[in-house]
C-alpha positions in Angstrom: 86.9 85.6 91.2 87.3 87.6 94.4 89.8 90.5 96.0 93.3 89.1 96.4 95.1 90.6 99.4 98.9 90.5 98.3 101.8 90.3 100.9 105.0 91.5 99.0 108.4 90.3 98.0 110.7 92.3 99.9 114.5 93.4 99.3 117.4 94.4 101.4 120.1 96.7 99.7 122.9 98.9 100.8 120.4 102.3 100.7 117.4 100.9 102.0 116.0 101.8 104.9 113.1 100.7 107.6 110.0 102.7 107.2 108.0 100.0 105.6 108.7 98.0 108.2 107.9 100.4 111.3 105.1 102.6 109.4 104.0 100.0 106.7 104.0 97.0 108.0 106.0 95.3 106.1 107.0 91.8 107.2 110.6 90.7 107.0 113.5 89.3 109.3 115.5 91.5 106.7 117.7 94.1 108.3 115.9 96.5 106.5 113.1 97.0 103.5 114.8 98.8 100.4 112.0 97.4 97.8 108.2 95.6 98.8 107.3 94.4 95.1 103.5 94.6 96.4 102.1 93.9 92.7 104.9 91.4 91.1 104.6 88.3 89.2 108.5 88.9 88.5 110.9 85.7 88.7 112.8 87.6 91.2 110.1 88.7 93.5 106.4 87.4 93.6 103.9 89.0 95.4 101.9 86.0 97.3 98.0 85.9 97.8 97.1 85.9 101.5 93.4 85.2 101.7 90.7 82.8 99.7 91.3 79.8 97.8 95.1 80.8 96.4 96.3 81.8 100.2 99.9 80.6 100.6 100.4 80.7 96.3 102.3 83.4 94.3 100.0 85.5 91.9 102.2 84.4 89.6 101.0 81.3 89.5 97.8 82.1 89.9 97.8 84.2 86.5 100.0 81.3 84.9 96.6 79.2 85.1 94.1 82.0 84.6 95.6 84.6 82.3 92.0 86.3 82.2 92.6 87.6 85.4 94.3 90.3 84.1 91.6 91.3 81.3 91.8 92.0 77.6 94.0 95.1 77.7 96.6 92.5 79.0 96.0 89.6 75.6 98.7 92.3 73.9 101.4 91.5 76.4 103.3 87.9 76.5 103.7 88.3 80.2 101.8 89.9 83.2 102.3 93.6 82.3 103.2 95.4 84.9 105.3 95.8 88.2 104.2 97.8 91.5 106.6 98.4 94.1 107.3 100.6 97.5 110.9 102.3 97.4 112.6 103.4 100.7 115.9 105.5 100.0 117.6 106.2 103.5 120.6 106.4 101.3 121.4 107.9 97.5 120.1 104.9 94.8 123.0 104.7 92.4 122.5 106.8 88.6 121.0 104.4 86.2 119.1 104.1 82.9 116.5 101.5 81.9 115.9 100.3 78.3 113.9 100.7 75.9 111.4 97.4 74.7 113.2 96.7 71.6 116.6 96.6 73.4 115.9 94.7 75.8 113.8 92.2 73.9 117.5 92.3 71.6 120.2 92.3 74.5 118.6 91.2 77.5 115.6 88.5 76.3 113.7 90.9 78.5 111.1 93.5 79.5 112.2 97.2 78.6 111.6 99.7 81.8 109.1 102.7 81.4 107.9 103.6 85.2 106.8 106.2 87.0 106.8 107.8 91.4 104.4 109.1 93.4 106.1 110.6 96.3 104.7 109.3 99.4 107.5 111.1 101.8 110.8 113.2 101.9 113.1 115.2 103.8 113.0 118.8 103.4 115.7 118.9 101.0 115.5 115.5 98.6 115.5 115.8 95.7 116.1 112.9 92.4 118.0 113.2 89.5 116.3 113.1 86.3 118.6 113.5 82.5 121.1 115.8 82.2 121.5 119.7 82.8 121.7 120.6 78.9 121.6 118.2 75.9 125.0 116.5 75.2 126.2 113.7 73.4 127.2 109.5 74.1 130.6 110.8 73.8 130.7 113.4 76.4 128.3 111.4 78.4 131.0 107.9 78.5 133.9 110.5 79.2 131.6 111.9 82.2 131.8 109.0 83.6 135.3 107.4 83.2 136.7 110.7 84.5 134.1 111.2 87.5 132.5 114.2 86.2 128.8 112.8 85.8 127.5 114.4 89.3 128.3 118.1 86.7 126.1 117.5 83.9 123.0 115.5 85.6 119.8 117.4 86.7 118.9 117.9 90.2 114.9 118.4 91.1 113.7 119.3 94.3 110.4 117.0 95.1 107.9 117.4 97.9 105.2 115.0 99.0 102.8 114.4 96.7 105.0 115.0 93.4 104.4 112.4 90.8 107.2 111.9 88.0 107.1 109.7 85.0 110.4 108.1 83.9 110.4 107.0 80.3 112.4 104.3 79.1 115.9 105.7 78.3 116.1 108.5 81.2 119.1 108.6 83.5 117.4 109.3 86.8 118.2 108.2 90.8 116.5 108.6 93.6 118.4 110.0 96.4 118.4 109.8 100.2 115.1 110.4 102.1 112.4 109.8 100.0 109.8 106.9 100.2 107.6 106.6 97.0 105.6 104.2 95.4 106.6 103.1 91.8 104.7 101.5 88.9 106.5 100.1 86.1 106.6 97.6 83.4 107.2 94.0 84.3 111.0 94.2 84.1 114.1 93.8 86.8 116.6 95.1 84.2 118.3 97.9 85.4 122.1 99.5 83.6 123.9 101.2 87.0 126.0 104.2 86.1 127.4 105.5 88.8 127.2 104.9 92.3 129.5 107.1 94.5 132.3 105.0 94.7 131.0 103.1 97.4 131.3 99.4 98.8 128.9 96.6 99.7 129.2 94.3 102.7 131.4 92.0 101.1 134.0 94.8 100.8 134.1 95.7 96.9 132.4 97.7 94.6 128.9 97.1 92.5 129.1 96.0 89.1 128.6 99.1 86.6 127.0 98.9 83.0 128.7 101.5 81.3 128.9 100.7 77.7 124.6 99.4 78.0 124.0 102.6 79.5 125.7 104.6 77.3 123.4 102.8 74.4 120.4 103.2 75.6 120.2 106.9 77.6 119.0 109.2 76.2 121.3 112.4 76.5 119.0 115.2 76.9 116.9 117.3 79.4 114.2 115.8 81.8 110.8 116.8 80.5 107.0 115.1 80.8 104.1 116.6 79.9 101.0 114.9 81.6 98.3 116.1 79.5 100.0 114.7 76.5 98.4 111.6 77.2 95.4 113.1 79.0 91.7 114.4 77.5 89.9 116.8 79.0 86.8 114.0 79.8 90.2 111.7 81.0 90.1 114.8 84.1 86.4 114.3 85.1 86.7 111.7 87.8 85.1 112.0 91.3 87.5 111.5 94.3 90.4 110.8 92.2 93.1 112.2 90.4 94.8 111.0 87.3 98.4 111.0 87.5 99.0 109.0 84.1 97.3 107.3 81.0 100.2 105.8 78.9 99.9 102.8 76.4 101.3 100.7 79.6 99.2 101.4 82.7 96.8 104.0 83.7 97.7 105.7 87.5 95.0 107.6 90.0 95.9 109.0 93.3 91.9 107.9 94.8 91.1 109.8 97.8 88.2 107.9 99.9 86.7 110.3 102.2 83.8 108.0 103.3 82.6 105.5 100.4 84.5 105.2 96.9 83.2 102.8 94.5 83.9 101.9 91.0 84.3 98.7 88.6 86.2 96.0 87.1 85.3 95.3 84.0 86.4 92.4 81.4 89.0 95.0 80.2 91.9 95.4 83.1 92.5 94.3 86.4 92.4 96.9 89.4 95.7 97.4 91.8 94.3 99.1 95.0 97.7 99.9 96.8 96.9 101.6 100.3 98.9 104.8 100.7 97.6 105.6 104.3 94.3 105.6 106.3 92.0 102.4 107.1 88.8 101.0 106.0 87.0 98.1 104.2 86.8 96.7 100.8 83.7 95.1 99.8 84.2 93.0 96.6 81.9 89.9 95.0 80.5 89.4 98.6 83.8 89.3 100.3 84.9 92.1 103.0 88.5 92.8 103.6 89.9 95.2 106.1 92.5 97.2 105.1 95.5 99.7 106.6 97.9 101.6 105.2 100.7 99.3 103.0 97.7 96.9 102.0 98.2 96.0 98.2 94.8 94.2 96.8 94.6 92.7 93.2 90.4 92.5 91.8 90.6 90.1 88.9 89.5 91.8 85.9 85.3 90.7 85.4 85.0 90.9 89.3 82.1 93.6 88.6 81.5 96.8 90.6 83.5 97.2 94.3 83.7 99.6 96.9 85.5 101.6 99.9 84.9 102.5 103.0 86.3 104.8 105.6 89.0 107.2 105.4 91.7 106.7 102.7 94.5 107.4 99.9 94.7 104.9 97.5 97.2 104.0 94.3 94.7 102.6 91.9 96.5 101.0 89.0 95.1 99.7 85.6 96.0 98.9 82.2 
C-alpha cells in the first residue's frame, strides 16, 4: 500500500507530435509521442510502476493480484475502469465516434468509450470538432461521407487553454492540429474512424475506415454538455480545486497546489494524481516522492490521508 509512480505506454502515429517528449518528459526512442497512456492497465498499453516493491511490473498486473487497489466503487466493473492518457495533435486526429457499452459489449467483446479533455495547450486558432452543425439523419450522415461532404455538416469549436469538454459515448468529435490535452476515459481502445482527409501512412496507403460501425452508433445531433447536470451545489465547495466532472464513470478536478494540498483515499476509489505543470513533493503512507510536470502517481484506494507540496496543477481522477 504506497504511491505508485507510473511511467507511460507511449504511441507514435501519423499526427503526433514531440511536446511530451521535450516539455514532459516523456521517454521514448519513438520518432515522436502522439499518445502517453499514463493511467492504463489496457492490453495495448500498460502503464509500468517505477518505484517500491512492483518497480519494473505493469499496474496491470499489479491490480490482476490485488483488485482492491482500485476500491469499492470499482467491484461494479469486470475490468480496471478507467483510462488516462496525454494527447499531442501536431496534425488533424481523423473524425471518429466511439460506442456506446451495450455495443461494444455486442460487436466488439469490449469496453464502450465515454471520455472527456482538459486542454492543457493550443495554438491561437485550434479548435475540435464535436457532432454535427444541425440535427440530421444516418442517411444523410452515410451519404456525407461516401460523397466527401462530411467537413459541411460537422461542428467546429474554438477552444483555449483551460477548456474542458466531455465526449459522451456516441459523439462524432476530432481533435485537430495544435492542441495538447489530457484525456480520461473508460478503459477501452475501440475507436470507429470516419474520415481522415484522404491522407496516407508510411507504408504508402490509406487508414482503414469504419463507416457502416460509425454510422450505427453516432449519434446525429448537436454537440451539447451541461456540467451541472451531474453536479450539486455541495459537489462545488472544494478548496483549491475545481470539479470538472462527476459522471457514473469517474469523477475529474483540475487541483491547484499553491503551497500544501492534502486530501484522502478512502476504501471507496483510487486517486490518479496526473502532474499538469509545476514541481513539488508527495508525501503518502511514509513515502516522499518528488514530482515535475508529466508525473502520473496511482494511491491505492485505503492508502489513508496524503499530501502536496510546492507549487502545482494537478488532474486528480477518481471513481
Amino acid at each position: 500500500m504506497y504511491p505508485m509512480k507510473l511511467k507511460p505506454a507511449v504511441s507514435s502515429t501519423i499526427w503526433g507530435g514531440r511536446r511530451l517528449i521535450d516539455e514532459y518528459g516523456v521517454l521514448t526512442d519513438k520518432e515522436n509521442a502522439a499518445e502517453a497512456w499514463v493511467l492504463s492497465c489496457h492490453p495495448n498499453g500498460c502503464s509500468t510502476v517505477e518505484n517500491g516493491v512492483f518497480a519494473g511490473r505493469t499496474l496491470k498486473s499489479v491490480y490482476d493480484e490485488n483488485r482492491s487497489i482500485c476500491g469499492k466503487n470499482g467491484e461494479r466493473f469486470s475490468e480496471f475502469p478507467i483510462l488516462i492518457k496525454f494527447i499531442d495533435a501536431r496534425d488533424n486526429l481523423s473524425i471518429q465516434v466511439h460506442p456506446d457499452e451495450e455495443y461494444a459489449r455486442r460487436v466488439e467483446n469490449g469496453a464502450g468509450k465515454t471520455e472527456c479533455w482538459y486542454i492543457l495547450d493550443c495554438d491561437d486558432d485550434a479548435w475540435l470538432i464535436l457532432g454535427f452543425n444541425e440535427k440530421t439523419d444516418a442517411e444523410t450522415f452515410r451519404r456525407s461521407i461516401e460523397n466527401d461532404t462530411l467537413l459541411d455538416y460537422v461542428k467546429k469549436v474554438r477552444v483555449k487553454k483551460g477548456d474542458f469538454f466531455f465526449i459522451e459515448s456516441g459523439t462524432l468529435h476530432a481533435i485537430c492540429k495544435g492542441i495538447l490535452l489530457a484525456e480520461v476515459q473508460q478503459n477501452s481502445d475501440t475507436t470507429y474512424r470516419i474520415y481522415d482527409y484522404n491522407r496516407k501512412s508510411a507504408d504508402g496507403k490509406t487508414r482503414e475506415l469504419h463507416i457502416s460501425k460509425a454510422v450505427d452508433v453516432t449519434k446525429t445531433v448537436p454537440y451539447s454538455f451541461d456540467n451541472n447536470k451531474n453536479v450539486s451545489k455541495s459537489d462545488l465547495l472544494y478548496k483549491d480545486k475545481t470539479l470538472l466532472t462527476n459522471c457514473e464513470l469517474f469523477t475529474v478536478f483540475k487541483t491547484d497546489v499553491k503551497d500544501t494540498y492534502s486530501s484522502y483515499a478512502d476504501d471507496s476509489s483510487f486517486v490518479s494524481l496526473l502532474v499538469l505543470d509545476g514541481c513539488g513533493t508527495l508525501r503518502c503512507c511514509g513515502h516522499e516522492l518528488t514530482f515535475k510536470k508529466g508525473d502520473s502517481f496511482f494511491i491505492p484506494a485505503g492508502a489513508g490521508g496524503f499530501s502536496l507540496l510546492g507549487r502545482s496543477e494537478i488532474l486528480e481522477t477518481r471513481i
